[in-house]
C-alpha positions as CSV (number, residue, x, y, z in Angstrom):
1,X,0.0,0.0,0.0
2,X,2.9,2.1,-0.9
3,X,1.3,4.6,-2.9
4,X,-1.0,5.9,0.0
5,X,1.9,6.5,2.4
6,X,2.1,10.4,1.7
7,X,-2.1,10.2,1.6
8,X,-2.0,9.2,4.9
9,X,1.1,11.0,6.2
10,X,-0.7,14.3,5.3
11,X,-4.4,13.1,6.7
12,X,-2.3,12.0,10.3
13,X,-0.6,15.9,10.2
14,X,-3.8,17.4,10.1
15,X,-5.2,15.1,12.7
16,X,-2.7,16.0,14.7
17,X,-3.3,19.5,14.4
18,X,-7.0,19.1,15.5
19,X,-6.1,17.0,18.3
20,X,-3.7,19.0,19.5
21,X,-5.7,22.5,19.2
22,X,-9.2,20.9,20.1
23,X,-10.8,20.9,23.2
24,X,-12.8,17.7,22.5
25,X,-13.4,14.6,25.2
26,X,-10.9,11.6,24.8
27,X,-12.6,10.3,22.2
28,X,-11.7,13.1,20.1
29,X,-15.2,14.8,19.7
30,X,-16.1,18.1,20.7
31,X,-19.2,17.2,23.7
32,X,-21.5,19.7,21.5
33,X,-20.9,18.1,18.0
34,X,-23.2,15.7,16.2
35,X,-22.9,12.4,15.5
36,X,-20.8,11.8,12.4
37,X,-21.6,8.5,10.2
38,X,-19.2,7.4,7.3
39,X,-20.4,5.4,4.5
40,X,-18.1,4.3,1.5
41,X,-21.1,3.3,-0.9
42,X,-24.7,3.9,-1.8
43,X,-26.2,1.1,-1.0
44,X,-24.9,1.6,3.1
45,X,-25.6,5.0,2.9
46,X,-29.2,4.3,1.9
47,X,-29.7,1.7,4.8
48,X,-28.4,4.2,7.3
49,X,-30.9,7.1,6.4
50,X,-33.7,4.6,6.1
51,X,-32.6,3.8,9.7
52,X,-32.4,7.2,11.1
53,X,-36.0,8.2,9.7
54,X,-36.5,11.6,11.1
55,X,-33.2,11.7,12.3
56,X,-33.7,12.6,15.9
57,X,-30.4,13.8,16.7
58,X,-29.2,15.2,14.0
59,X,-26.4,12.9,12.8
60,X,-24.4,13.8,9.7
61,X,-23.7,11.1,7.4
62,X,-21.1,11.2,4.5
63,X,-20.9,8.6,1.3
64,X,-18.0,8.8,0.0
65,X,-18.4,7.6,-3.1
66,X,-20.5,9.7,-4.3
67,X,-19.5,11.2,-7.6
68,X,-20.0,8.1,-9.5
69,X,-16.3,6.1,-9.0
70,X,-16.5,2.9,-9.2
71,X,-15.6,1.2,-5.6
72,X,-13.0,-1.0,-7.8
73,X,-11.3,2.3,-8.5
74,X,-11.7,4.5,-5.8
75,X,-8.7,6.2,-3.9
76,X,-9.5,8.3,-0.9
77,X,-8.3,11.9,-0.3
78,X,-6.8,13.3,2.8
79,X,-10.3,14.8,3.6
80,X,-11.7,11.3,3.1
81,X,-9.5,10.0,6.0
82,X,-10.4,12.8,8.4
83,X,-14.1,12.2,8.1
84,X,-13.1,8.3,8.8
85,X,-11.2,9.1,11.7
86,X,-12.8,11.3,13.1
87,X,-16.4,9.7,12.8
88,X,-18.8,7.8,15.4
89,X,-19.9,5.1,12.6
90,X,-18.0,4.1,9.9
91,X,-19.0,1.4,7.1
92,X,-17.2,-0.3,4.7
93,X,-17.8,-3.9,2.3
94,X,-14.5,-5.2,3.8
95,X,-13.1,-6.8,0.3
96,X,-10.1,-6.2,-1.5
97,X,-11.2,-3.1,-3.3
98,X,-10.6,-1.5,0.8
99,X,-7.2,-2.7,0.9
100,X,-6.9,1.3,1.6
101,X,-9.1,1.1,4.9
102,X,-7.0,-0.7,7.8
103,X,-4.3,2.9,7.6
104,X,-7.1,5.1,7.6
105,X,-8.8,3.5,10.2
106,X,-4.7,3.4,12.5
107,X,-5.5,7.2,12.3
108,X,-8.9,7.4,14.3
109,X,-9.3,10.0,16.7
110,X,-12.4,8.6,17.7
111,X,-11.3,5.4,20.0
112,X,-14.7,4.6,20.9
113,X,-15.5,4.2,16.5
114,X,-18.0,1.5,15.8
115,X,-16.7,-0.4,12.7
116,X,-18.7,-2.2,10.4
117,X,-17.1,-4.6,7.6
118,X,-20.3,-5.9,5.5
119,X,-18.4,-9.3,4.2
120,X,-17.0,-9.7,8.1
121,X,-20.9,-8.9,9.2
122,X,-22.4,-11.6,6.9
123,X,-20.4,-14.1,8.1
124,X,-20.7,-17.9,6.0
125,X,-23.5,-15.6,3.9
126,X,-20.2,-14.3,1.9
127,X,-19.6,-16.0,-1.1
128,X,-16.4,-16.3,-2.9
129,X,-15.9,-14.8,-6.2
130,X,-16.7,-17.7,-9.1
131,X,-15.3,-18.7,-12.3
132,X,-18.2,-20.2,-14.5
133,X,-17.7,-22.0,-17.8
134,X,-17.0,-19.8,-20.4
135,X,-16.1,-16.9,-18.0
136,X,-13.1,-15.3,-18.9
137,X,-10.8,-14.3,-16.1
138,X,-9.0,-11.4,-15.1
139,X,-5.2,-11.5,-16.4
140,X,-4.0,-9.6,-13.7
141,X,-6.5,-11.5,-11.4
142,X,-4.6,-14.5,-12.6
143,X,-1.2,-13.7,-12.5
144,X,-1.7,-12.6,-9.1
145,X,-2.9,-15.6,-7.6
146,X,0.2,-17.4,-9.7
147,X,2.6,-15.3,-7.9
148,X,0.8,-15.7,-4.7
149,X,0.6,-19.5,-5.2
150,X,3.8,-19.9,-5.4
151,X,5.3,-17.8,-2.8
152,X,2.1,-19.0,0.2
153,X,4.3,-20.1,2.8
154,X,6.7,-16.8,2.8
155,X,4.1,-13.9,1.9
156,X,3.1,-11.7,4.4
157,X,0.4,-11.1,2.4
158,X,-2.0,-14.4,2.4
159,X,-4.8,-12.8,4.7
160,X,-5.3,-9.9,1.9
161,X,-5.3,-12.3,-1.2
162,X,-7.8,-14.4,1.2
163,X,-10.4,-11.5,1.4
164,X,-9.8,-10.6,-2.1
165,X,-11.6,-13.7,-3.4
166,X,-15.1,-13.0,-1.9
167,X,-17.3,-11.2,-3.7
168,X,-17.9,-7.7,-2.9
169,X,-21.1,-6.9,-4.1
170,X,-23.2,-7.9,-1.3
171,X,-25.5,-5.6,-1.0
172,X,-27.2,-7.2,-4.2
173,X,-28.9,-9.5,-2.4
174,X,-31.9,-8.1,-0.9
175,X,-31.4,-11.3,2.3
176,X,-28.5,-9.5,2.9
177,X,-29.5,-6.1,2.6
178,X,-32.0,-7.0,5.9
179,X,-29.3,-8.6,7.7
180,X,-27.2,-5.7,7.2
181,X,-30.0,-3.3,7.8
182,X,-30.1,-5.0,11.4
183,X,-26.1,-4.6,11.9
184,X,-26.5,-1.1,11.4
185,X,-29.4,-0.5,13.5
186,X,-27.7,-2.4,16.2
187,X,-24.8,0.4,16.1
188,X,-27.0,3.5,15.7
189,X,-28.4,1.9,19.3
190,X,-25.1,1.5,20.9
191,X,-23.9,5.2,19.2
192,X,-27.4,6.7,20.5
193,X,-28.6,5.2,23.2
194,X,-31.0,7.9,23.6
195,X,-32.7,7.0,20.6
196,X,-32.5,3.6,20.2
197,X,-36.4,2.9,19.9
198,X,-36.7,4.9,17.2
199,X,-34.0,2.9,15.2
200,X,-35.2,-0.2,16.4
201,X,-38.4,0.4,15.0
202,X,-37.2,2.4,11.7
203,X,-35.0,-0.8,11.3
204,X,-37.8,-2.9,11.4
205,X,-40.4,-1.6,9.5
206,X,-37.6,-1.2,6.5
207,X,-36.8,-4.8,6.5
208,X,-40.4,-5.1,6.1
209,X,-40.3,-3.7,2.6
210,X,-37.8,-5.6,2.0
211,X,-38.5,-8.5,2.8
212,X,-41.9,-7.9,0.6
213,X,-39.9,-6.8,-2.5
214,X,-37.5,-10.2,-2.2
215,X,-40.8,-12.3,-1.8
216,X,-42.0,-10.5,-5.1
217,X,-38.3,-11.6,-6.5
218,X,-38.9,-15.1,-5.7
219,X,-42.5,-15.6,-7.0
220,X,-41.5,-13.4,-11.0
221,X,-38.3,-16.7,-10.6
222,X,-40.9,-19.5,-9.7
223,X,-43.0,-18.9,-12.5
224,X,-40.4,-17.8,-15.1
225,X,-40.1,-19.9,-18.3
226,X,-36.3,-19.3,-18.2
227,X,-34.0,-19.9,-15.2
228,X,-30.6,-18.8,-16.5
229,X,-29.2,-15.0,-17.3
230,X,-26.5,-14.4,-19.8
231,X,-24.1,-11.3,-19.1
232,X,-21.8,-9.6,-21.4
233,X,-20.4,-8.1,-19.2
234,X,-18.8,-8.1,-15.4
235,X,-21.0,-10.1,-13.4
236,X,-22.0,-8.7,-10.0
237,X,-25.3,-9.9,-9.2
238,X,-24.3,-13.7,-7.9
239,X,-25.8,-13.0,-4.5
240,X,-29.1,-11.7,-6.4
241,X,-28.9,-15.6,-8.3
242,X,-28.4,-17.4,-5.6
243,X,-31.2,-16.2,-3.9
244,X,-33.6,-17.4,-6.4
245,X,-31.6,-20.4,-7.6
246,X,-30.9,-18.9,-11.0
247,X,-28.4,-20.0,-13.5
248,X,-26.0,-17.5,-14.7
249,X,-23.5,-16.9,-17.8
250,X,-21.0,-13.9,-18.1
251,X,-18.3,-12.1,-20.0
252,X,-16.0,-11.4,-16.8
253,X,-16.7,-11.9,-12.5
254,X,-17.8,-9.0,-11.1
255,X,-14.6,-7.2,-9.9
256,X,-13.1,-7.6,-13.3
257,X,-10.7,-5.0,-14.8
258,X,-11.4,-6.6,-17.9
259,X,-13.1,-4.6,-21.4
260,X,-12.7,-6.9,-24.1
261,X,-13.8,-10.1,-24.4
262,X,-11.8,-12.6,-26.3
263,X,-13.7,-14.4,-29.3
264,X,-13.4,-17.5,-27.4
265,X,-16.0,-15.5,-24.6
266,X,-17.8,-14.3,-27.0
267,X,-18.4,-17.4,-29.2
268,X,-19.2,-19.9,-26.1
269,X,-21.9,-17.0,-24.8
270,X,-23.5,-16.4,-28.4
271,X,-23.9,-20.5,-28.4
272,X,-24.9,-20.4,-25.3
273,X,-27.6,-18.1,-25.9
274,X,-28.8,-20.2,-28.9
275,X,-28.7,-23.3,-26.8
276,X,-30.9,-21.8,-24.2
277,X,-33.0,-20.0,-26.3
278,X,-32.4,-17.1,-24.3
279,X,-34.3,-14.1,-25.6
280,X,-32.3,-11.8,-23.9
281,X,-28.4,-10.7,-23.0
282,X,-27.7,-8.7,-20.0
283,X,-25.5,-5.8,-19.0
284,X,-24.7,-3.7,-15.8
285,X,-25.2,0.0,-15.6
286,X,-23.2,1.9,-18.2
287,X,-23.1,3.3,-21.5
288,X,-20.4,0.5,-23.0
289,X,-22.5,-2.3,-24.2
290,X,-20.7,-3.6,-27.0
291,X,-19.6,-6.7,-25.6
292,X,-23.6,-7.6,-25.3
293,X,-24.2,-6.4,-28.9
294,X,-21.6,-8.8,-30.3
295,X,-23.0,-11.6,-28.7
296,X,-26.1,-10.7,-30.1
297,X,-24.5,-10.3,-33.4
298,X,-23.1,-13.8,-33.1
299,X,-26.5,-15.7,-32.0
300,X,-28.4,-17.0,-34.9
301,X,-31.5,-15.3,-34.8
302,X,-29.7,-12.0,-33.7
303,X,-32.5,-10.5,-32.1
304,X,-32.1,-10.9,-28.8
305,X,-33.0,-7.6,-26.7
306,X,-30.2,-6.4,-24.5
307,X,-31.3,-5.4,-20.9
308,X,-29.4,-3.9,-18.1
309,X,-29.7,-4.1,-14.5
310,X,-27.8,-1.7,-12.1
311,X,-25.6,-2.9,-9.9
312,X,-25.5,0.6,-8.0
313,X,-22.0,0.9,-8.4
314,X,-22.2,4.4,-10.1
315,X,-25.1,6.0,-8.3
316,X,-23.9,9.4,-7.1
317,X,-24.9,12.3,-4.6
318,X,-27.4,13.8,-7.4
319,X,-29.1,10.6,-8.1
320,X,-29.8,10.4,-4.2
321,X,-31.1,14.2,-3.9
322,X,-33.5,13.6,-7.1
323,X,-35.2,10.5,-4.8
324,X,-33.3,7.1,-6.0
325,X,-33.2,4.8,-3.0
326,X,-31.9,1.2,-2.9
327,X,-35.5,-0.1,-3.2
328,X,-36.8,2.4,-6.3
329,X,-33.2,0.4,-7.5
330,X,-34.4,-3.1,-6.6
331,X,-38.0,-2.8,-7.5
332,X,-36.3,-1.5,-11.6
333,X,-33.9,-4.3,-11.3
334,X,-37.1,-6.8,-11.0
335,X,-38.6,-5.4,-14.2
336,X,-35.8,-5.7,-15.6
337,X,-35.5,-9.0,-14.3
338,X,-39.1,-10.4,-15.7
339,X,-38.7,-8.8,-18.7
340,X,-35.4,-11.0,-19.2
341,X,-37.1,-14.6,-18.1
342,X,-40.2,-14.7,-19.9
């Protein structure tokens, strides 16, 4: 984690100079200042508002992705680390994409922080990232794990590669999404005590939607003709398939770096779609569909439609203030979703 040395160096000087000027308790907050949540995507920052409701005591709650970075990509700025260490709640997925997290979080300020890591929170629930047939793998993905293979027993490095083979993109899964829901409510109880009630009951009545969107999920599966999707493209949704024991097919796994297919991809999916007699090809959120179209150009009957589903990687701070929520996301997904198996 070389490259965010200086990041960090800088974010720890300017800690230090608030610590040192402050006249905060030894947590590091000010007595009279509000309760500060950190969120690193969407989906988490959703769950916590949903949770607060009315917001009783005011808390402030940052996502920090919010701008429309992909989590794959993101790098956080000095200002990013502040808010982290300096915050009463922070929440993170946990996978390899936050190899960046464990040095922002050896600069908290607050020592009383509640941390929550969504892979560490679900538990067995977290799936490992899967190679299907006809998936084409990352190269660098690959010649990683060689290198790591072969160097197990000496690298100080196993635990990292271990939590970069899950799959990140849990909140997909609406089962999760309650579980997670409760986590989070659990910490807004232990943050404010005075309001834990409220949460408990804000938590609650969420996972009730939930729960009635997934059971709308599960009945559009049962009485789908077709039980398999075909992506061309990265493939996040596995926690959404597994759910609803669906099949899947893809261009690349879901953290791919991947943007070309090879015509060995693209020939087993367009035969694949032919052999199914799949009437539609998938895609995530994007404008880049060409991978899709060429499969499509490849089938036999080459009028498949091409459908995308959004795996809420890219939603940003202007999508939130114009109303998107993870549901009004879930609930498009699902159209989406019928539209694809019958």
């Amino acid at each position: 984690m070389k490259k965010y040395i200086s990041l960090f160096l800088a974010a720890l000087l300017v800690l230090g100079s608030l610590t040192a000027c402050g006249s905060g308790n030894a947590s590091g907050k000010a007595k009279n200042e509000k309760i500060q949540i950190v969120t690193t995507i969407f989906p988490e920052y959703d769950w916590v508002m949903n949770v607060l409701g009315e917001n009783p005591a005011g808390a402030e709650v940052t996502m920090l992705l919010d701008n429309g970075v992909d989590l794959h990509s993101f790098q956080p700025t000095a200002s990013d680390v502040m808010k982290i260490a300096t915050c009463d709640l922070f929440i993170y997925v946990g996978g390899e994409s936050d190899e960046w997290v464990d040095d922002a979080l050896a600069e908290a300020v607050n020592k009383d922080m509640i941390v929550i890591n969504l892979l560490e929170s679900l538990g067995d629930a977290a799936k490992e990232d899967e190679i299907v047939e006809g998936m084409q793998a990352d190269h660098d993905h690959e010649e990683g794990d060689d290198h790591e293979d072969a160097d197990h027993e000496e690298d100080d490095h196993d635990h990292d590669h271990e939590e970069g083979e899950y799959d990140e993109h849990v909140w997909l899964s609406l089962r999760n999404a309650s579980a997670l829901v409760q986590t989070i409510s659990d910490a807004m109880q232990s943050v404010d005590a005075a309001n834990a009630k409220t949460y408990q009951d804000n938590a609650k009545a969420y996972k009730e939607k939930l729960s009635a969107l997934d059971a709308q999920y599960q009945e559009a599966v049962s009485g789908a003709s077709v039980k398999t999707l075909l992506f061309g493209d990265r493939f996040p949704f596995r926690y959404l398939t597994d759910d609803y024991g669906l099949s899947y097919y893809a261009a690349f796994v879901g953290c791919s770096a991947e943007t070309e297919a090879s015509f060995e991809t693209i020939t087993f999916l367009s035969n694949k779609v032919d052999e199914l007699k799949l009437r539609a090809v998938m895609t995530i959120e994007g404008t880049d569909h060409r991978i899709a179209e060429t499969i499509v150009r490849n089938t036999k009957s080459k009028d498949q439609q091409i459908l995308t589903m959004d795996s809420m990687q890219a939603t940003t701070s202007k999508d939130v203030s114009s109303g998107v929520t993870y549901l009004s996301i879930m609930e498009k997904n699902l159209t989406v979703l019928k539209e694809a198996l019958n």
